[in-house]
N, C-alpha and C positions, 0 to 999 in steps of 0.2 A: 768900689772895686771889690770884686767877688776873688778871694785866693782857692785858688784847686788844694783840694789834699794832698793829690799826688807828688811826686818831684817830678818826676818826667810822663809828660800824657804823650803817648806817639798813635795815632789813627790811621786806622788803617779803612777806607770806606770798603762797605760791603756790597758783593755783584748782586743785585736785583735778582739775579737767575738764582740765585742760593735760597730765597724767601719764598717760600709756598706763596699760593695763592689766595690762601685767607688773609696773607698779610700785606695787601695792596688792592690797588684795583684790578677788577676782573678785566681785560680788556677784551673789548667785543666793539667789533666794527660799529660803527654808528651809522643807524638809519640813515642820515643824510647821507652820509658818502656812499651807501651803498647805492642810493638814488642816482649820487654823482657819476657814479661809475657806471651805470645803469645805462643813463637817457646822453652820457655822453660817447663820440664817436669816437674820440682822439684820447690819449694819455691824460691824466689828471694831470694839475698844474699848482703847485703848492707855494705858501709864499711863509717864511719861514720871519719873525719879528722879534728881534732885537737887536736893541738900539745901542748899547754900551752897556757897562766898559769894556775895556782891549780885556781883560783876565774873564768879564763872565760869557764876552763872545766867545773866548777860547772853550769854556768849559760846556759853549753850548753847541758847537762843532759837532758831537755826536749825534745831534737829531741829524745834520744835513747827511751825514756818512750812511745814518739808520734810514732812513727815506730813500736813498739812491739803490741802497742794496737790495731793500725789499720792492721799490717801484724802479728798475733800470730806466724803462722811456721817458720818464714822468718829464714834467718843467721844474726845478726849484728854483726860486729866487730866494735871497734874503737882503731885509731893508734894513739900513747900520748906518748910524751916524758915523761922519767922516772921521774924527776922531779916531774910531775901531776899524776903521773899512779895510786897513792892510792884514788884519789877521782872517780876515772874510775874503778878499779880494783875491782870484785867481783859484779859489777853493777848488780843486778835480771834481767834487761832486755837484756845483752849482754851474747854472746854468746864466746866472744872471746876477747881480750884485747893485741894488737900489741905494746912492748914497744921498741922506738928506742933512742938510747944516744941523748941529744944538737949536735947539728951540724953534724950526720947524712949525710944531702944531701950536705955537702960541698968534702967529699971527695968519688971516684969511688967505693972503697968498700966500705962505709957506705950505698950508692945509691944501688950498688949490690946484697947486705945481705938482705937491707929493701925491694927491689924488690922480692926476692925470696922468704922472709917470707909471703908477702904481695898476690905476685901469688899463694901461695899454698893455699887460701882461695877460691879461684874462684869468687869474687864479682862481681856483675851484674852493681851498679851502686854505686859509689861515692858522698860522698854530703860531701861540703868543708867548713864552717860555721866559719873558720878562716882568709880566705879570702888572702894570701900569700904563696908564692911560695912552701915552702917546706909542706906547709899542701894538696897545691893542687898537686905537684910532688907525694904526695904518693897518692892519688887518680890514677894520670895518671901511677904510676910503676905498681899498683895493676892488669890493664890491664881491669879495668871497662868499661864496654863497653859505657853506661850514666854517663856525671861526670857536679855534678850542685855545681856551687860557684853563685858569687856577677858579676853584673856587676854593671857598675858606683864606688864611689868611694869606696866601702868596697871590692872590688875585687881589691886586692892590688898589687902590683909588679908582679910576672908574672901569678896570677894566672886566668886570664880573657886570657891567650892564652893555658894555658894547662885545662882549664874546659871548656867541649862544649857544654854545657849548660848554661847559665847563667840567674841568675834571680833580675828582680829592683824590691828591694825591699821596702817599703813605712815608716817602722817602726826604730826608732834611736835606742832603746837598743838590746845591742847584743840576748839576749833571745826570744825577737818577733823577729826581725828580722833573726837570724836565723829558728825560725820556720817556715819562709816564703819559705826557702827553699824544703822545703816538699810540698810545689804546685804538680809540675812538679808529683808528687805521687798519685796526687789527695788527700793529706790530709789536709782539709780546718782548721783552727780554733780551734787545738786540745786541749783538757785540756791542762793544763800546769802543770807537774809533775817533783820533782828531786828523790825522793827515793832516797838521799841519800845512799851511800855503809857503813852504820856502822857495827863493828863486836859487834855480841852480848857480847865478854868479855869486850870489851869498854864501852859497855853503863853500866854493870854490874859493873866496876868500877868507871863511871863516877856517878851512884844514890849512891855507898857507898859513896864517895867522896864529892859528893853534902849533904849528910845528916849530916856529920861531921863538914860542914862549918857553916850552921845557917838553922834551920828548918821555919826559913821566909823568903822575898823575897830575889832574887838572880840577882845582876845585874854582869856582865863578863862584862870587859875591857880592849881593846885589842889596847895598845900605837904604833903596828910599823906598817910598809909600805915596801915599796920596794925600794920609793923614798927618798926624804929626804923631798921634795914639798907637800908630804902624812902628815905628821906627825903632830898631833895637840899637843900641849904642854902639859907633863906629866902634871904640876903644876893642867891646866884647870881639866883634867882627875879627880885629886882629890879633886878639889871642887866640882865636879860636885856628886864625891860618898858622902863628906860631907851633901851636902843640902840634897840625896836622903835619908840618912838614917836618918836625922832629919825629914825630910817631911812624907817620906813613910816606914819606916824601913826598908830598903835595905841593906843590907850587900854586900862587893864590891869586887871583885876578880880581879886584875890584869893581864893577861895572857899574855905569852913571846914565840917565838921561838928559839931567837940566844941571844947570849954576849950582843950584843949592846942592842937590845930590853928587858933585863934583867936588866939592869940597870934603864932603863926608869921607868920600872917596881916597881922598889926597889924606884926611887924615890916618884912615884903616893903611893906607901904604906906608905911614909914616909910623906910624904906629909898628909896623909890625915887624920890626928887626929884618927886614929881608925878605920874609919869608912872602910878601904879596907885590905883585906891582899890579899899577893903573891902569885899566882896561881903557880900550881907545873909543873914540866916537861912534854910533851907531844908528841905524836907522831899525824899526823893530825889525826888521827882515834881517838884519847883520846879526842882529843884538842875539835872535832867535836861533838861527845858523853855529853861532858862537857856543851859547848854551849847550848846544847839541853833542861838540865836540868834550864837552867837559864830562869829569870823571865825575863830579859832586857839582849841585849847585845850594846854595843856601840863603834865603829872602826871606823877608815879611809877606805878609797877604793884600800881596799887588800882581800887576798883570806879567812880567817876568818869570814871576812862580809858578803860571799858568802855561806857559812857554813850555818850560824846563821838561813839566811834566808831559807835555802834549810832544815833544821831540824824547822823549824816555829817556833822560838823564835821572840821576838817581838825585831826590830832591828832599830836602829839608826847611818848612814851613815854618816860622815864627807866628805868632799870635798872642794879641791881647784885644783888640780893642773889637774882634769878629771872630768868632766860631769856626774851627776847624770840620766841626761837622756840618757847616751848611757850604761853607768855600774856599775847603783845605785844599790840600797839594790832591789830586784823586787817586785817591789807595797807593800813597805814599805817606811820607812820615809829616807829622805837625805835631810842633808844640807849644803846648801851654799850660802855664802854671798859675795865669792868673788871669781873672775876665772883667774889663772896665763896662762894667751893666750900665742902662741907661740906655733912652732914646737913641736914636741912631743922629739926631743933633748934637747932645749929647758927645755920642764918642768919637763922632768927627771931631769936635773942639778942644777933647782931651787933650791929657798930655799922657808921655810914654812912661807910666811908673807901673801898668799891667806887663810890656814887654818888658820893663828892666825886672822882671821877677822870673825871668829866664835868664839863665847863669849859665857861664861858658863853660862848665862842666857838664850841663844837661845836651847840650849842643855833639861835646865830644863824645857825652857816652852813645848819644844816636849814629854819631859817625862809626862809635866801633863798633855796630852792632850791624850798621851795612856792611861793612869791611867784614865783620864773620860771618856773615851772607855771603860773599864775596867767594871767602876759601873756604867754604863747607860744597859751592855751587861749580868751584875748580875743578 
């Protein structure tokens, strides 16, 4: 485990539009597509690949927004394991939504079925923003005539021989860097948008919900991970709603998805002298709705962080056992004071002693520092 020097790191990502062009790739339409566009009658038809998870689908939301804007007619599809398909699913800019089981391309019908779903769209070109075989496989089943992924290291196991385009890309976090792939489009620098998929009876129960809880601020807290290396300690959790509600009157909501993360849950509200209670059951569409409504949210680097930011709540990232700068909170606040290096086996297995090197004081000085964002912006 690597300790930061810093106390407090807070990241803020940088807009791609800000970086000249010596400092990226030059983007220039690609021969193939111009051919596409060329000898074809009808609008191009794009099929947009990735597969999971629920936080990097969120953060790759941008390309579908950047595609719709710059080609209004076009076809997009995106192929997403079911798992992720609710934060894909109903997208305003997609026209189409391919959902395939986990492990899919391990077996000949799984490969078969997604083939045949996938041709009867007729895609022109594929773009791979996952960077691994089975997201780049459904690109090549779909029968895309242009298919743009990564080369260098983000083009991962085989998908730098089944994409024949590739592109080096200049930027660390998944969300520019994948927009880099839209070169070869000729789409340079495009806003940066997720429009979230919320359903209007979601957010309709997330403002009843919201107005029931405390008609002042609202901070969501969301204790779990996927890892165990993710996890910052319930205990922190509830000092940290303590100090907010004596500082700022915050009222603290704890938010769960499974058993284990319920408990954590129960103990941050137990924990917290009053100042938190137990956020109720949700589907990600509630969960997301919910976030929305809130003044503050605060998580480790899992897919509700991704939420938070993608509905513009004001968001604070934990980290240890993954890089803020490849898939931090996007141009909001993350920190980290300490980095558990190692294979990505590795810090799956870890344990949480790079997050416990975030201290509940580094947490609040980030809170006070949006809060005087806050009344300087009054």
């Amino acid at each position: 485990m690597k300790t930061s020097p810093s106390r407090l790191r807070v990241v803020k990502h940088q807009n791609p539009a800000e970086v000249s062009s010596d400092g990226g790739v030059s983007p220039q339409v690609s021969p193939a597509f111009a051919r596409i566009l060329r000898e074809s009658n009808r609008p191009p038809r794009f099929l947009l690949s990735r597969m999971s998870a629920i936080g990097d689908c969120i953060l790759t939301l941008p390309l579908a927004c950047a595609i719709r804007n710059a080609f209004p007619e076009a076809h997009l599809g995106w192929v997403v394991e079911r798992k992720a398909a609710p934060m894909v699913r109903g997208h305003e800019c997609l026209d189409a939504v391919i959902e395939l089981e986990r492990g899919w391309f391990t077996s000949s019908r799984g490969r078969r079925r997604a083939k045949e779903e996938l041709r009867s769209h007729q895609f022109d070109v594929s773009i791979d923003p996952q960077g691994l075989t089975k997201s780049a496989l459904a690109g090549y089943l779909s029968g895309a005539r242009l298919r743009i992924g990564y080369s260098g290291r983000h083009g991962g196991e085989l998908s730098r021989l089944l994409n024949n385009h590739r592109v080096a890309t200049a930027f660390p976090h998944v969300t520019d860097r994948s927009l880099e792939l839209l070169g070869p489009l000729g789409i340079e620098n495009p806003e940066v948008e997720f429009r979230l998929p919320l359903q209007p009876d979601a957010r309709r129960w997330a403002s009843r919900y919201r107005r029931g809880v405390t008609p002042g601020r609202l901070a969501v807290m969301n204790p779990g991970g996927t890892w165990a290396s993710k996890l910052w300690p319930p205990k922190r959790f509830a000092q940290v709603a303590q100090q907010i509600h004596e500082v700022y009157g915050y009222k603290s909501l704890a938010v769960w998805g499974n058993d284990e993360e319920r408990l954590m849950a129960d103990e941050m509200v137990a924990r917290s002298g009053g100042a938190m209670l137990l956020g109720p059951a949700t589907d990600l569409h509630h969960l997301a709705a919910l976030i929305e409504t809130a003044d503050l949210f605060i998580s480790g680097d899992t897919g509700p962080l991704h939420m938070s930011v993608a509905v513009k709540t004001a968001t604070i990232g934990l980290y240890g056992a993954t890089k803020p700068g490849d898939s931090g909170p996007y141009r909001q606040t993350a920190i980290q004071k300490a980095y558990e290096s190692g294979s990505r086996k590795h810090r799956r297995k870890a344990d949480n002693q790079a997050m416990k090197a975030i201290q509940v004081s580094d947490v609040c000085q980030a809170i006070d520092e949006i809060e005087q964002l806050r009344r300087m912006a009054a």
